[in-house]
FISE-661429 format. One line per 3 residues: number of its first residue (from 1); their letters; for each residue x negated, y negated, z negated of C-alpha. Coordinates in steps of 0.05 Angstrom, whole numbers, plus 5000, padded with zeros to 4 digits. Layout:
% residues N
NUM = a = X Y Z ~ ...;
This chain:
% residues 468
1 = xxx = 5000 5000 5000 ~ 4976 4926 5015 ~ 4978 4878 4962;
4 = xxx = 5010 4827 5009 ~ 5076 4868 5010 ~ 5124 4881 4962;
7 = xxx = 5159 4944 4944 ~ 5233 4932 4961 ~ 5251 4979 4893;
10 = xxx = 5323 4964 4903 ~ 5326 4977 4982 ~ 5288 5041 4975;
13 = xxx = 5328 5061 4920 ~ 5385 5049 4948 ~ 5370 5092 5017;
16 = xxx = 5353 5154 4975 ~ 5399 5216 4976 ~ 5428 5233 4912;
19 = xxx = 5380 5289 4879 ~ 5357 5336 4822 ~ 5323 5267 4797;
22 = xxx = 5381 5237 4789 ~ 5415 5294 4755 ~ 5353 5297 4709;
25 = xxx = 5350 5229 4684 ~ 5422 5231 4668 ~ 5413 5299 4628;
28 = xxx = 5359 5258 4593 ~ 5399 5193 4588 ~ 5457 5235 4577;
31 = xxx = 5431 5270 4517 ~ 5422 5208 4477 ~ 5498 5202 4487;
34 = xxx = 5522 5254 4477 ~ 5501 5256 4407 ~ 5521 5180 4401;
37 = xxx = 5584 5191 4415 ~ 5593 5258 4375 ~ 5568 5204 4316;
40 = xxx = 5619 5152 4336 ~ 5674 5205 4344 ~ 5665 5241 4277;
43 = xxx = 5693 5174 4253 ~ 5761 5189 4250 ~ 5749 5261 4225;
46 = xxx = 5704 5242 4176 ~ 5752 5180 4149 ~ 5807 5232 4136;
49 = xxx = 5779 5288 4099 ~ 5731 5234 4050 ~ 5810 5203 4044;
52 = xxx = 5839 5259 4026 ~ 5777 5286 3975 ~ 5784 5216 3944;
55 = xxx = 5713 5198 3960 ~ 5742 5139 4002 ~ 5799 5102 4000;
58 = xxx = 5840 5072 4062 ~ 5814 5003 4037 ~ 5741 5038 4041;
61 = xxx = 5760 5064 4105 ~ 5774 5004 4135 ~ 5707 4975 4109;
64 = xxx = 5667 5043 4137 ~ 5707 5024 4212 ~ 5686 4957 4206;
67 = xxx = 5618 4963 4189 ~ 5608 5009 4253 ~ 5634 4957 4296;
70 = xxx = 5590 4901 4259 ~ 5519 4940 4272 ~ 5548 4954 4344;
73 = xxx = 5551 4875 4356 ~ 5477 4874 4324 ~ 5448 4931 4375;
76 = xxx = 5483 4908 4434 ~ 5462 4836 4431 ~ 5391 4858 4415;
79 = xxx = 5385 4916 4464 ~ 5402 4867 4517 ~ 5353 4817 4503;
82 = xxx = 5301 4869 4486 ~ 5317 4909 4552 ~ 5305 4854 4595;
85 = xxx = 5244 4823 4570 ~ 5204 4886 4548 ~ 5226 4942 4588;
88 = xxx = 5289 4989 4590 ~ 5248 5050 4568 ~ 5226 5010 4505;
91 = xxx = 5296 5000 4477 ~ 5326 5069 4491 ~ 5271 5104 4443;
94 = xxx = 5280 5050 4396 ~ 5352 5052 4387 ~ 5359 5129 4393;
97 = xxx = 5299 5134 4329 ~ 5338 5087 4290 ~ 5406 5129 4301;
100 = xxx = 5379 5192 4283 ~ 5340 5164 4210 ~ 5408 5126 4181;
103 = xxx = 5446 5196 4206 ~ 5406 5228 4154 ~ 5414 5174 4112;
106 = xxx = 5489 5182 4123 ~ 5491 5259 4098 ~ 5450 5253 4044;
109 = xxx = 5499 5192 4019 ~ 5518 5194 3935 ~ 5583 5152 3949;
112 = xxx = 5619 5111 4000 ~ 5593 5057 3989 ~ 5519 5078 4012;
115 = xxx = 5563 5113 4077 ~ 5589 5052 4095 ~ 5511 5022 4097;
118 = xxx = 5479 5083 4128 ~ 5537 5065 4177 ~ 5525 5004 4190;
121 = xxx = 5454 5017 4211 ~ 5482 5081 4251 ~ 5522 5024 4294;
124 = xxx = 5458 4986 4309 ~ 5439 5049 4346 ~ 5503 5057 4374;
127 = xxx = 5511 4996 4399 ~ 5445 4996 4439 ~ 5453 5064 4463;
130 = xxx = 5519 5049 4503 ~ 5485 4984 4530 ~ 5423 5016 4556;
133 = xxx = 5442 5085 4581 ~ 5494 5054 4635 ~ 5462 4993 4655;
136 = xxx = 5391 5035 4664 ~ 5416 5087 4711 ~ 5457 5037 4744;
139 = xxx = 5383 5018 4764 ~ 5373 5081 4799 ~ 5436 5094 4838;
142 = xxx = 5449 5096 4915 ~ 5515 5062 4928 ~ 5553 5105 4960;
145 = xxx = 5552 5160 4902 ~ 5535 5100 4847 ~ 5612 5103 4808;
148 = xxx = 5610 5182 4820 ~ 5537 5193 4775 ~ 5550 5143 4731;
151 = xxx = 5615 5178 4712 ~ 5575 5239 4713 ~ 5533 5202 4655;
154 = xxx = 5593 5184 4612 ~ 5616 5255 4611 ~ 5575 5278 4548;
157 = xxx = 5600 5225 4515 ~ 5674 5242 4538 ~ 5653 5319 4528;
160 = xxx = 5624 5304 4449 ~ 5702 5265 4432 ~ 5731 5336 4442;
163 = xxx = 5664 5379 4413 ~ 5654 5330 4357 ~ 5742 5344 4337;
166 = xxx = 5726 5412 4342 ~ 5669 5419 4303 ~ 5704 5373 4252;
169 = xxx = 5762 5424 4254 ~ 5718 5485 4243 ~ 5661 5452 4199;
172 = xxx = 5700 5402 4149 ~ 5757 5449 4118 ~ 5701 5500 4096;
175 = xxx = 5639 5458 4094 ~ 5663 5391 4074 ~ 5643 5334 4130;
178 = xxx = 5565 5322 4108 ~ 5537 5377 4161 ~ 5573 5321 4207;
181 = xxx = 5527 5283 4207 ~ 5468 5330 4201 ~ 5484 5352 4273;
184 = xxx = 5484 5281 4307 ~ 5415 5265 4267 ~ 5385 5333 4290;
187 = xxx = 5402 5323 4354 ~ 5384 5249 4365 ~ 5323 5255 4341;
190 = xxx = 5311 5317 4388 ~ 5328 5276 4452 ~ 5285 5223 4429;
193 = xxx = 5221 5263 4434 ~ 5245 5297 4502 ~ 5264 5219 4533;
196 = xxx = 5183 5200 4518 ~ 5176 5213 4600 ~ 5234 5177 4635;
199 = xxx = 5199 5131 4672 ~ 5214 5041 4678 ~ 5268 5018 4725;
202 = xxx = 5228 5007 4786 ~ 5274 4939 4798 ~ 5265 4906 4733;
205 = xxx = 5180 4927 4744 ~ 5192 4889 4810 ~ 5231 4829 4782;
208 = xxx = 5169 4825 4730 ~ 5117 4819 4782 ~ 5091 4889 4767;
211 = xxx = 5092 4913 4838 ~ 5040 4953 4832 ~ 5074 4994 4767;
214 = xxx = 5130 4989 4821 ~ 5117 5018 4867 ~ 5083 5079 4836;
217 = xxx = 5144 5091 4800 ~ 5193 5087 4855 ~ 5144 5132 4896;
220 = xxx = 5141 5174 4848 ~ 5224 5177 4850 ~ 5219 5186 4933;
223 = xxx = 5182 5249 4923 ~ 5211 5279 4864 ~ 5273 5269 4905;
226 = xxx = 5247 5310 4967 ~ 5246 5246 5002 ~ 5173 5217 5009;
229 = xxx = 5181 5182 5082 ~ 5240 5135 5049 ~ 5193 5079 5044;
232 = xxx = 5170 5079 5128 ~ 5267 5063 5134 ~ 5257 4997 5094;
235 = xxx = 5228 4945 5132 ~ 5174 4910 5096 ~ 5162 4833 5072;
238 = xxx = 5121 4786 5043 ~ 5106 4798 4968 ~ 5139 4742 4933;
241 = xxx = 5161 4719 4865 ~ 5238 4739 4856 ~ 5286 4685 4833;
244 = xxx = 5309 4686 4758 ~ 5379 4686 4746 ~ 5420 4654 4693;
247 = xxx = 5475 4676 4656 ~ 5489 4608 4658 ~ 5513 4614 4739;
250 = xxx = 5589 4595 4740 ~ 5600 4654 4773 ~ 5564 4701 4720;
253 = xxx = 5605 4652 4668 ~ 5666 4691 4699 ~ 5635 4752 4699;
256 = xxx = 5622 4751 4636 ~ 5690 4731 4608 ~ 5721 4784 4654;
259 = xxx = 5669 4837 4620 ~ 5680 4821 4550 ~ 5756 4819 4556;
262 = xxx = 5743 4891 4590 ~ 5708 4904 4530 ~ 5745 4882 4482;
265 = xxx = 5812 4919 4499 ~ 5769 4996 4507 ~ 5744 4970 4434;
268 = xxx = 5816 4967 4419 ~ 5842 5019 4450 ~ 5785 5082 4430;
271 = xxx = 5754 5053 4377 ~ 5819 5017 4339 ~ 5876 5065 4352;
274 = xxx = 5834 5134 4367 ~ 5794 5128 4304 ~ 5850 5121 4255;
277 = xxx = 5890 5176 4296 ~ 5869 5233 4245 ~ 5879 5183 4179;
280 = xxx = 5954 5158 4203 ~ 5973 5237 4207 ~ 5944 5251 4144;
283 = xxx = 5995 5194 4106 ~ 6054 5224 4152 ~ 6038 5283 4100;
286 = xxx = 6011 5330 4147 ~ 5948 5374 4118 ~ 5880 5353 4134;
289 = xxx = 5872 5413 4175 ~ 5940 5406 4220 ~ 5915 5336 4232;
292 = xxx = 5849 5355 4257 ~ 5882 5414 4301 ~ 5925 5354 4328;
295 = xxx = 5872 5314 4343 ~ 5828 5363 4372 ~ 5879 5378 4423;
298 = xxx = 5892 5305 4439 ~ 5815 5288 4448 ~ 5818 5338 4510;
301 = xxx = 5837 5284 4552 ~ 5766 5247 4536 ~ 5731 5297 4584;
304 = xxx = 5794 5302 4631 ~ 5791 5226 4626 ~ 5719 5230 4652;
307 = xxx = 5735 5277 4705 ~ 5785 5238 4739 ~ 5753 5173 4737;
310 = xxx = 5695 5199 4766 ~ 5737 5227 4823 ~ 5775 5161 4840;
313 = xxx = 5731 5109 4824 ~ 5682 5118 4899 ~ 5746 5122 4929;
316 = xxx = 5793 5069 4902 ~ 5740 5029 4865 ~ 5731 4998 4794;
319 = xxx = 5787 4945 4797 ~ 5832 4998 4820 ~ 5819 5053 4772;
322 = xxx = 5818 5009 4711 ~ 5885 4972 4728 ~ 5923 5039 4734;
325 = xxx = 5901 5072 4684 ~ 5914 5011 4640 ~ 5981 5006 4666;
328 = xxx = 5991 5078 4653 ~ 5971 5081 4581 ~ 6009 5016 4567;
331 = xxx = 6076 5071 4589 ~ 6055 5123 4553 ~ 6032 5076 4491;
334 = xxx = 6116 5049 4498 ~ 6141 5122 4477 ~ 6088 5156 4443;
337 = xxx = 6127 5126 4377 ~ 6192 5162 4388 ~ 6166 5238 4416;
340 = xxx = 6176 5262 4342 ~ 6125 5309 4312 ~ 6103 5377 4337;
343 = xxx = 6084 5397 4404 ~ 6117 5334 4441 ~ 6074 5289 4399;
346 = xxx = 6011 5328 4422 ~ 6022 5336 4490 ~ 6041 5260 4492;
349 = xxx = 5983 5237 4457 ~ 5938 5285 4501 ~ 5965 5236 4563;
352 = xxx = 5949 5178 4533 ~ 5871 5193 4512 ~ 5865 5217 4589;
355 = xxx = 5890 5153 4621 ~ 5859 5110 4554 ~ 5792 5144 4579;
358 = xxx = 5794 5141 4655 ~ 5797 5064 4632 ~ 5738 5078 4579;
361 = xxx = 5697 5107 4630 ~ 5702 5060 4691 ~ 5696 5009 4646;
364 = xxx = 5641 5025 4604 ~ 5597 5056 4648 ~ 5613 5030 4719;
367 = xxx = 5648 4958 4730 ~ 5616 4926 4665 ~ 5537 4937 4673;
370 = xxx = 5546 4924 4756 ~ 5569 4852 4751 ~ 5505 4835 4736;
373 = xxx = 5436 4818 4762 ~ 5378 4866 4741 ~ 5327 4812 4704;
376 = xxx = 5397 4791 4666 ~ 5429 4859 4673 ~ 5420 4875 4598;
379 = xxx = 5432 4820 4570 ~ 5498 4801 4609 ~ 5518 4872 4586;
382 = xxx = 5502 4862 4518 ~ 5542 4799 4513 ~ 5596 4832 4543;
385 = xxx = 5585 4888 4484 ~ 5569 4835 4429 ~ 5636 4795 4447;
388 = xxx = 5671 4863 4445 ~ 5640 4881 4383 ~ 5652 4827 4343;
391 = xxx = 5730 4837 4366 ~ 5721 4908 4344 ~ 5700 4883 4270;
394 = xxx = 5765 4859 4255 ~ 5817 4914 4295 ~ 5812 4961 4240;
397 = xxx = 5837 4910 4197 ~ 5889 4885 4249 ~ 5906 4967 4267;
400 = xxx = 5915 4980 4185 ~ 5964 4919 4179 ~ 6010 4931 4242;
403 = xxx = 6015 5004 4220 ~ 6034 4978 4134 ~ 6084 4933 4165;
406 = xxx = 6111 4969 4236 ~ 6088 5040 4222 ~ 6058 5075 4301;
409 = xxx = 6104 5026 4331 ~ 6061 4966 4308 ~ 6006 4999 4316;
412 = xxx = 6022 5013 4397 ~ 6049 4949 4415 ~ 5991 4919 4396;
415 = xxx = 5949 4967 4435 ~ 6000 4955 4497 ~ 5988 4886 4509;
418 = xxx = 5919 4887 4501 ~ 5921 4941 4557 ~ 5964 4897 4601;
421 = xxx = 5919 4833 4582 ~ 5865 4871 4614 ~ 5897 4892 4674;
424 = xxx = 5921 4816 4689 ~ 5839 4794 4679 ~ 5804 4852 4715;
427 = xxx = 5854 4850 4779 ~ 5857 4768 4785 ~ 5788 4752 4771;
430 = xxx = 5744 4814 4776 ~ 5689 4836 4841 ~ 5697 4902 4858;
433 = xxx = 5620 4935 4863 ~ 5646 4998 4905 ~ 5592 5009 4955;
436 = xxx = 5560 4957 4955 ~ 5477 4949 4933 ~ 5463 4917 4866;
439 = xxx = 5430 4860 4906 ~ 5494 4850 4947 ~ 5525 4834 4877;
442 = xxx = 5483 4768 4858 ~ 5529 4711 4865 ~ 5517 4668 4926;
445 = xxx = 5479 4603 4906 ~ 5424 4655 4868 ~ 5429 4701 4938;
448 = xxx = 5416 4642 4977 ~ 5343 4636 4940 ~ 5323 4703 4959;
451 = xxx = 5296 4688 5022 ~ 5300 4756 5072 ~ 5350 4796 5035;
454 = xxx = 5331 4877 5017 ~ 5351 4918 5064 ~ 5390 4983 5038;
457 = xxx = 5438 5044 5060 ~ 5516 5013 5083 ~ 5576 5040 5042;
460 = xxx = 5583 5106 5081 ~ 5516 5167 5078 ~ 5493 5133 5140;
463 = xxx = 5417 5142 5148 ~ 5407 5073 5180 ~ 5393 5014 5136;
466 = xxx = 5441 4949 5137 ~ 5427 4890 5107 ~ 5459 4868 5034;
């Protein structure tokens, strides 16, 4: 390679076929996760059986929900600003090792009180986790097949909702909820040491003026993907400094409120009304086991959820995925009060986490960390996060006062218009990112500083390059 030319990351990423790299990094990506969201999960589990021990109280409870939410603001603004100025792979470890220590801590806890601070600490991991993973990979993606993969990454997340009910149904009757939290910590702290080789995104390297790190890396991806003559289909340029971007952009302004209001509703929606699921059928009188064989049922639809969003979302894009299925869960959330108890309330409740999580997952991991440029990609995706977060502090409280004074109805009413709120925001003010480059994405007036644009593979598996 010259030194007069640059590397074109993004182009040559972009022309690449879908391969066994991809599906490794999001195994490894994945991983992290998956045991992430078997942590976050556990929550509702967890919160009814230390109810119904009396080691908590609902008041306790509340405090335990909110202190998840509060370290999740703290790791999501800092993962973004850490991610873009020092390096993706640097915050991934960091957050994953901190995860994995206050799990332990969480086990090992004398009283609630010391839960709900091992907790809070868990949530700084959390937090940073969610931020990173997506927005990373998003990195790495060809177009065409970008909504598809990234969906394939949110599926151990979707897959540890149902594992981490059933483990809470077979583990906490007979074992009490402690070994919980032993698995997640275990685990975490066994991805971290396997993650210690996923290599830099080879567009933020670029955007830092490390071409040459650059452009071993994303060589390095061109053979590992069986495709080492990718770099003779993108024409080459001058080596210049790329533009900064600012958050500041009108247009990233609107991105950003669009992204934290997306936020702020899945915050609502999984994290408000899915972690007190368990705890509400425990004060309906049911036994702690009945309620988690309830919920473990109902949480099926996470990885069904997963499924179908990553079916539709290539093929109908973002915007449209995430206004039906808010639209549909808003119907189902209007009679999920009255379908009585037993089977109907199961099977009912097992619809609405599958369309609440084909909304999760376009959300989360596709339409929020595309709307924004890769040297602000992090940090527009941790404001998005931090917004949504500090929302999230104060639903548990808002979730336990609509159900004291409207029972479920409150509770889903609430959870309704927020859905609908969404819908209105993402469909009148939202870019849709379906097959189209990362580069393609930047708002005009920073485009127009580019200079000759990277050239990169055209919506369709056509070999040819088109411009972005």
């Amino acid at each position: 390679m010259t030194t007069s030319l640059a590397v074109q990351s993004g182009a040559r990423l972009d022309n690449l076929q879908a391969s066994r790299f991809h599906l490794w990094l999001a195994a490894l990506i994945g991983g992290g996760m998956f045991f992430d969201g078997f942590d976050l999960f556990l929550a509702g589990n967890v919160l009814g059986a230390v109810l119904h021990s009396g080691f908590s109280t609902l008041a306790l409870n509340g405090w335990f929900a909110s202190a998840t939410f509060l370290g999740m603001t703290i790791g999501a603004f800092c993962s973004g600003w850490i991610g873009d100025h020092l390096g993706r792979r640097v915050t991934y470890q960091v957050n994953l090792l901190i995860f994995g220590i206050a799990s332990i801590a969480a086990a090992l806890a004398p009283n609630m009180e010391v839960l709900i601070a091992a907790r809070f600490v868990m949530g700084v991991g959390l937090g940073a986790e969610i931020v990173v993973g997506y927005a990373t990979y998003t990195e790495f993606l060809p177009p065409a097949v970008r909504g598809r993969w990234l969906g394939i990454l949110a599926m151990p997340m979707q897959v540890a909702l149902f594992l981490s009910s059933l483990a809470g149904l077979l583990i906490i009757p007979s074992f009490g909820w402690r070994p919980m939290f032993w698995i997640s910590a275990i685990g975490a702290l066994i991805v971290w040491y396997l993650r210690k080789n996923i290599p830099e995104s080879p567009r933020w390297l670029e955007h830092k003026g490390r071409f040459e790190e650059a452009e071993r890396v994303v060589h390095q991806i061109e053979v590992a993907s069986g495709q080492p003559e990718n770099k003779s289909r993108v024409p080459e340029r001058p080596r210049t400094a790329l533009p900064k971007s600012s958050l500041r952009n009108p247009q990233l302004l609107l991105r950003l409120f669009v992204g934290s209001v997306t936020v702020i509703v899945l915050n609502v929606v999984v994290f408000g009304f899915l972690t007190f699921v368990p705890t509400f059928f425990v004060k309906a009188g049911l036994s702690v086991v009945k309620s988690l064989g309830f919920t473990t049922i109902m949480t099926l639809g996470g990885p069904i959820g997963g499924i179908i969003a990553l079916m539709v979302v290539d093929k109908i894009g973002r915007k449209g995925a995430l206004i039906a299925s808010a639209l549909i869960a808003a119907v189902i959330g209007c009679f999920y009060p009255y379908v009585g108890n037993g089977l109907m309330i199961t099977v009912v409740g097992f619809a609405l986490v599958t369309s609440i999580y084909v909304n999760s997952v376009t959300g989360y991991s596709m339409f929020v960390p595309e709307l924004f440029p890769t040297d602000v990609r992090l940090s527009g995706v941790g404001i998005c996060h931090t917004i949504g977060r500090l929302a999230g502090a104060i639903v548990p409280g808002l979730i336990l006062f609509a159900y004291g004074n409207y029972g479920m109805v409150g509770v889903l009413a609430f959870m309704v218009a927020c859905l609908i709120i969404q819908a209105i925001v993402v469909g009148a003010l939202g870019v849709e990112p379906r097959h189209r480059s990362l580069e393609e994405l930047i708002p005009q007036d920073t485009d127009a500083a580019l200079g000759p644009r990277n050239q990169s593979v055209s919506a369709t598996n056509a070999p040819q390059a088109t411009s972005s």
